[in-house]
C-alpha positions in Angstrom: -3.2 51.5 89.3 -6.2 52.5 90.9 -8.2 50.7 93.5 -11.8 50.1 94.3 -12.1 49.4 98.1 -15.7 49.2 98.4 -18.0 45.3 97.1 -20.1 47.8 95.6 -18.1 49.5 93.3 -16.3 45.8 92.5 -19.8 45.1 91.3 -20.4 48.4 89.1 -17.3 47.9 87.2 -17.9 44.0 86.7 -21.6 45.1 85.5 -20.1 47.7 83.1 -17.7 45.4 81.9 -20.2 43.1 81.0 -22.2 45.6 79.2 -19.4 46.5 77.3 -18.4 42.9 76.4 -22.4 42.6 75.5 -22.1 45.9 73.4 -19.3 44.8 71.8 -20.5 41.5 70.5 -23.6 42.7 69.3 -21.7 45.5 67.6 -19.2 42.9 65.8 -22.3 40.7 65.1 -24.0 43.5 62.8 -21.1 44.7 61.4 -19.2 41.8 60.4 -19.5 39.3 57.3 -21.3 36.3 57.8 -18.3 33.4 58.4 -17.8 31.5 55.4 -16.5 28.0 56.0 -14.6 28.0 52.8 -12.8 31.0 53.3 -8.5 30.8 52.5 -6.4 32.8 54.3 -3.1 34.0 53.5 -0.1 32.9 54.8 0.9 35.8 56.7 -2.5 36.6 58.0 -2.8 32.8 59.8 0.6 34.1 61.4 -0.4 37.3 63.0 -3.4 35.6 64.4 -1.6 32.6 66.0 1.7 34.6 67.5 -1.3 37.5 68.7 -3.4 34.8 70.3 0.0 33.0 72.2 0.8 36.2 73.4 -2.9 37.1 74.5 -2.8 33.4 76.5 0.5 34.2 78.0 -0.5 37.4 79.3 -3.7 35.8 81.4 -6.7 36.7 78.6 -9.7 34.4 78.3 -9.0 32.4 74.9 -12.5 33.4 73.9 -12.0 37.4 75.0 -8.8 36.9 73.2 -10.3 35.8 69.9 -12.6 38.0 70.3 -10.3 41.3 70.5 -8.1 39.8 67.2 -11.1 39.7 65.7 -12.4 43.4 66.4 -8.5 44.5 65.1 -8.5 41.8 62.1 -7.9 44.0 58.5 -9.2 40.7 56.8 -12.4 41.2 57.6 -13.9 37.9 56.4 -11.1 36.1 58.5 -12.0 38.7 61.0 -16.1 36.9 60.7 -14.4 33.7 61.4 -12.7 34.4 64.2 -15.7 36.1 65.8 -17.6 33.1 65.2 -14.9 30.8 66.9 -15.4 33.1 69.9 -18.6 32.2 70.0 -18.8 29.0 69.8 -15.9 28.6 72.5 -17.8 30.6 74.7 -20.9 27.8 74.1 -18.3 25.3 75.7 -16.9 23.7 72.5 -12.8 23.6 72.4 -11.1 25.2 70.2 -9.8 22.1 68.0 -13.0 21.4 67.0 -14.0 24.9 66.7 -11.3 25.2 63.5 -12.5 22.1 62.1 -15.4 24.0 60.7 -12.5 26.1 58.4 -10.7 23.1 56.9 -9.4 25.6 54.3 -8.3 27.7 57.2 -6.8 25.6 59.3 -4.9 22.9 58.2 -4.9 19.3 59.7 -1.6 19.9 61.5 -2.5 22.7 63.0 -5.6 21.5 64.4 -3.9 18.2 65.8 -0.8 20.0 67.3 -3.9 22.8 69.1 -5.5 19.2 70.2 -1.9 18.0 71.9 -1.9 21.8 73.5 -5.3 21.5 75.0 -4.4 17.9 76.6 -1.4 18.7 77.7 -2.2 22.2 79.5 0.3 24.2 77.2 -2.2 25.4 74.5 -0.3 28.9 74.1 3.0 27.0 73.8 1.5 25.5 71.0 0.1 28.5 69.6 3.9 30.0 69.7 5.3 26.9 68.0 2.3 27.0 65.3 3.5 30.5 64.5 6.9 29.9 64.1 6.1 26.5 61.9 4.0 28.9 59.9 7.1 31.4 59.5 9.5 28.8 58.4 7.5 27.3 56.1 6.8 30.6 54.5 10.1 31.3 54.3 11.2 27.7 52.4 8.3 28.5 50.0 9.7 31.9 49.1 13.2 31.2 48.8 12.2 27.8 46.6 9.9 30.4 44.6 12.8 33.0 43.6 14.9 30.2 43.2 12.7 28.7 40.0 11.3 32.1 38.9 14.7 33.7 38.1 15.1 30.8 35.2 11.5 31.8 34.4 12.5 35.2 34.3 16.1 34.8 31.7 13.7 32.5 29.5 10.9 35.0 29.2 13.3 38.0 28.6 15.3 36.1 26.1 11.9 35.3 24.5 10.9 38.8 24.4 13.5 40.1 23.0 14.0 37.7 20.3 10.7 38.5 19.0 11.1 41.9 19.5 14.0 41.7 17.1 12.6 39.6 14.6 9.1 41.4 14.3 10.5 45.0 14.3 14.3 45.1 13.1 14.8 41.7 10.7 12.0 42.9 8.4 13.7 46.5 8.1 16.6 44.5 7.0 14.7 41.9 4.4 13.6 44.9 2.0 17.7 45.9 1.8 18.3 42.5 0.9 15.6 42.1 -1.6 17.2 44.9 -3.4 20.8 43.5 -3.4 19.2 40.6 -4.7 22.8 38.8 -3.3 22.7 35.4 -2.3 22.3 35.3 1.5 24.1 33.1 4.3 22.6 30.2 5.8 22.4 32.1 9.1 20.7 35.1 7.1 18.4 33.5 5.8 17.2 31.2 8.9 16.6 34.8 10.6 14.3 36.3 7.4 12.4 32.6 8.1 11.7 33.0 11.8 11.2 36.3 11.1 8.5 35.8 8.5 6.9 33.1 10.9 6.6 35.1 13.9 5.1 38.1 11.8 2.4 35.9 10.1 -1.2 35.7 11.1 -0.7 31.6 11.5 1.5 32.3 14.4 0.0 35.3 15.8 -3.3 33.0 16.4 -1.4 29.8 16.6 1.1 30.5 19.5 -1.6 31.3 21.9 -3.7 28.2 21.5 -1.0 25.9 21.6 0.5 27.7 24.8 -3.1 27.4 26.2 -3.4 23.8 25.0 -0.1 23.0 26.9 -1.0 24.5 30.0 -4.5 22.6 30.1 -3.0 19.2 28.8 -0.2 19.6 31.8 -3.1 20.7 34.3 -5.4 17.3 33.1 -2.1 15.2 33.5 -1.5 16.8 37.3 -5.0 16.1 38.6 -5.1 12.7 38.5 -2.8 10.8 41.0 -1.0 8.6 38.5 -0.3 11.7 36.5 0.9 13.5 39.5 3.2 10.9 40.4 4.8 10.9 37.1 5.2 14.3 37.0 6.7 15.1 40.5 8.9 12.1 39.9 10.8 14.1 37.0 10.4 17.2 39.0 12.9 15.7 41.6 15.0 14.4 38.7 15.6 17.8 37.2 19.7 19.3 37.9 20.1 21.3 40.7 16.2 22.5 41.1 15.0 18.9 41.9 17.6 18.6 44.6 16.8 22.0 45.8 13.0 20.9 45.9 13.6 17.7 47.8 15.8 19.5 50.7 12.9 21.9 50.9 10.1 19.0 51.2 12.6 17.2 54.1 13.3 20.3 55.6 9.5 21.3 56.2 8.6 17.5 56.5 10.9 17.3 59.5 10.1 21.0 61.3 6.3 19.8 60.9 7.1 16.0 62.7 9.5 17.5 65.3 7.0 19.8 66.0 4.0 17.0 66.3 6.1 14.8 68.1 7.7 17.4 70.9 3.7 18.5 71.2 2.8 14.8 72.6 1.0 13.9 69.2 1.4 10.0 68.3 4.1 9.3 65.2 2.1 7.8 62.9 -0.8 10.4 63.4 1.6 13.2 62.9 3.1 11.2 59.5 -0.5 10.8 58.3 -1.0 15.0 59.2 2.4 15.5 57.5 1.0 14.4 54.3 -1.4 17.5 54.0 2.0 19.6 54.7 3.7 17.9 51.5 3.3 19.4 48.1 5.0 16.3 46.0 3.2 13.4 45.6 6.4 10.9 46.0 7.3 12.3 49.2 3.6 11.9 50.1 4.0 8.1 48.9 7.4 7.5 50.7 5.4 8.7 54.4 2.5 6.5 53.5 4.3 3.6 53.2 6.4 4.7 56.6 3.2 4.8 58.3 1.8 1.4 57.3 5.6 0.0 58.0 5.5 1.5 61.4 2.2 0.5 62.1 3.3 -3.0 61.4 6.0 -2.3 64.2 9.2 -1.3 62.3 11.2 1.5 63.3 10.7 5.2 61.1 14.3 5.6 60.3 14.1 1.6 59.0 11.0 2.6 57.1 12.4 5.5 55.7 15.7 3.7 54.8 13.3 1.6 51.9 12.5 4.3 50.3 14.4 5.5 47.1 13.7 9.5 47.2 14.7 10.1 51.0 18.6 10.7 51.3 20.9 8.4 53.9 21.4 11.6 56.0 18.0 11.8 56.9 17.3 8.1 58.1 20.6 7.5 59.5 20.0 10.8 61.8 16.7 9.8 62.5 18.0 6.2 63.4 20.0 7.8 66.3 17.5 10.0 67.6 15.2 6.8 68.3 18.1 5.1 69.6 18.9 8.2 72.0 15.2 8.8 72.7 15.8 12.2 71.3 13.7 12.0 68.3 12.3 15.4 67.9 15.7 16.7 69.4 17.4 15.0 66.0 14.1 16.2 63.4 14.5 19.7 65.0 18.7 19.4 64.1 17.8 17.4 61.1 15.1 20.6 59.8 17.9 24.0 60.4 20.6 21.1 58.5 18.2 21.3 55.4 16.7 25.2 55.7 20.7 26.1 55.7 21.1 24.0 52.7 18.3 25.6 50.7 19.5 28.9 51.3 23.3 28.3 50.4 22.0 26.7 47.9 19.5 29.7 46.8 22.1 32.3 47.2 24.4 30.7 44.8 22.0 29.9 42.6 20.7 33.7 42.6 24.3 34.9 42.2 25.1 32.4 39.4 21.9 33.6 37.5 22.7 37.5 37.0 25.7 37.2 34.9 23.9 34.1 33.0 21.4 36.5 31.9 23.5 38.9 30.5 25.3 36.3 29.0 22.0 35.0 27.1 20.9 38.4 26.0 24.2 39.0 24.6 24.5 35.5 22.6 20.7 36.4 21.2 21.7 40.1 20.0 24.9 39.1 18.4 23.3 36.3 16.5 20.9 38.2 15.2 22.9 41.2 14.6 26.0 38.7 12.8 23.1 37.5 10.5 21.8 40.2 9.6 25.3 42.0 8.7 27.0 38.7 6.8 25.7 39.7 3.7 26.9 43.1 3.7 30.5 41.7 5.0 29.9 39.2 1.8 29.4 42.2 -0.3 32.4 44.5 0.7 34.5 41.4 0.0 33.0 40.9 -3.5 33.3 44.6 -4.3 37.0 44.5 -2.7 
């Protein structure tokens, strides 16, 4: 490492450093996006910048250098905007919390109160770490809750597929042939030539789109009202195995989210009120309101959380003896890997019960079709026998 012994040339490299930094803000400034305050940003993108920016506070950079750097080597380049423009402002005086505020579709309530806790309590790139890895294992919940429900999607749209494949393209072959034997046909037979001249009319071929179209809009109407949602999410839960799966999921991220307040200094019930942006069913969102105006009436969380009809004993009873033990976030932390292990047992079996049980559809779908369509030939042979 070299060294400058002389004030003077201290003062040169200070100068030039300066310049630079002034060169390279006025660069960014003309050649970046103006910031757009409803910008959404990816998952994965919000991660890179939070574990970049710890590790920038960790290693001794400026917070407002530092956002200033992830924003020069930001790929995104309107997050890259944003960022710029939190640099900035930071280096106008304003903190950082209320710097993000101006991104609500950025920066999510949480993560704006747990960066408030940091900047209280002196441990701001703590908090930045723990952000990231919140951010991580939520990501992770999301995407093994995804391939959970999109491999039934997946059976169900190749078993509709090939149905109609086989009724538009090889029953019709098979109609003319039996027009000619002019045999009577089996009951089986002849519900196949029927679906088969449904699907191949012009009534279905304009009809099945408008009424999928209708369904989807009539289910989207229902969902954006609250009642609606309520009623909705309520059967969710109630659906074998998947509603299960999706309630783990919501307790699992529900109690890495309040550990995560609560370790960072944040109050209880403002880090159950921040928890409800975090949720994405409205009767868990119900079940914390209620904990939060029990609570604030001065009953105990695992108490409030013991009323409620969705949340299961483990949860509460675990909770109960992390208040008793003053351990709290200790017990949400233990309570969050207990769930996050469940859901990806749970995943994996579910993933490795699906692959035969889609070769097991498509097989029952071909052989129907193909017994229907060769029961009056079998009729025949006997008759001729």
């Amino acid at each position: 490492m070299a060294k400058y012994g002389s004030a003077n040339n201290n003062s040169t490299l200070k100068n030039d450093s300066a310049d630079n930094s002034n060169n390279r803000k006025s660069t960014l400034s003309n050649s970046y996006l103006a910031p757009n305050s409803k910008l959404k940003v990816n998952q994965k993108d919000l991660l890179v910048f939070f574990r970049q920016l710890s590790v920038m506070l960790q290693s001794g950079v400026p917070l407002a250098q530092g956002l200033e750097l992830l924003s020069e080597n930001m790929i995104n380049k309107k997050f890259a905007a944003c960022i710029f423009d939190i640099s900035r402002r930071l280096s106008g005086g304003q903190e950082l919390s209320s710097c993000l505020r101006i991104y609500p579709r950025i920066f999510a309530p949480i993560t704006i109160g747990l960066i408030e806790a940091g900047e209280a309590g002196g441990i701001l790139s703590k908090v930045l770490e723990r952000i990231a890895l919140l951010l991580e294992a939520n990501a992770k919940l999301k995407g093994q809750i995804t391939g959970a429900l999109v491999y039934p999607l997946v059976v169900l749209v190749l078993a509709v597929t090939i149905s109609l494949a086989l009724l538009i393209f090889i029953v019709p072959t098979f109609k003319e042939l039996f027009d000619g034997l002019g045999a009577e046909l089996p009951g089986l037979t002849a519900f196949m030539l029927l679906l088969s001249n449904i699907v191949t009319s012009t009534g279905f071929l304009v009809g099945a789109p408008i009424t999928i179209f209708i369904v989807i809009y009539f289910i989207k109407t229902i969902y954006s009202n609250k009642s609606g949602r309520e009623v909705i999410d309520r059967l969710i839960l109630k659906v074998p195995l998947f509603g299960d799966l999706i309630l783990r999921s919501e307790i699992a991220s529900m109690s890495d989210t309040l550990s995560t307040l609560v370790n960072s200094g944040v109050p209880l019930v403002e880090s159950l009120e921040r928890c409800l942006s975090a949720s994405g069913n409205e009767i868990i969102k119900i079940a914390i309101k209620k904990s939060v105006t029990m609570i604030q009436q001065g009953q105990s969380l695992s108490y409030a959380l013991s009323l409620s009809k969705v949340m299961p004993r483990l949860m509460f009873s675990m909770i109960r003896i992390g208040e008793e033990t003053g351990e709290l976030s200790f017990m949400l932390e233990n309570l969050s890997d207990f769930y996050k292990r469940e859901v990806e047992e749970t995943v994996s079996a579910l993933t490795k019960a699906m692959e035969p049980l889609v070769i097991f559809v498509v097989a029952i779908i071909v052989g129907t079709i193909v017994v229907a369509l060769y029961l009056p030939m079998f009729d025949l042979i006997n008759k001729m026998g």
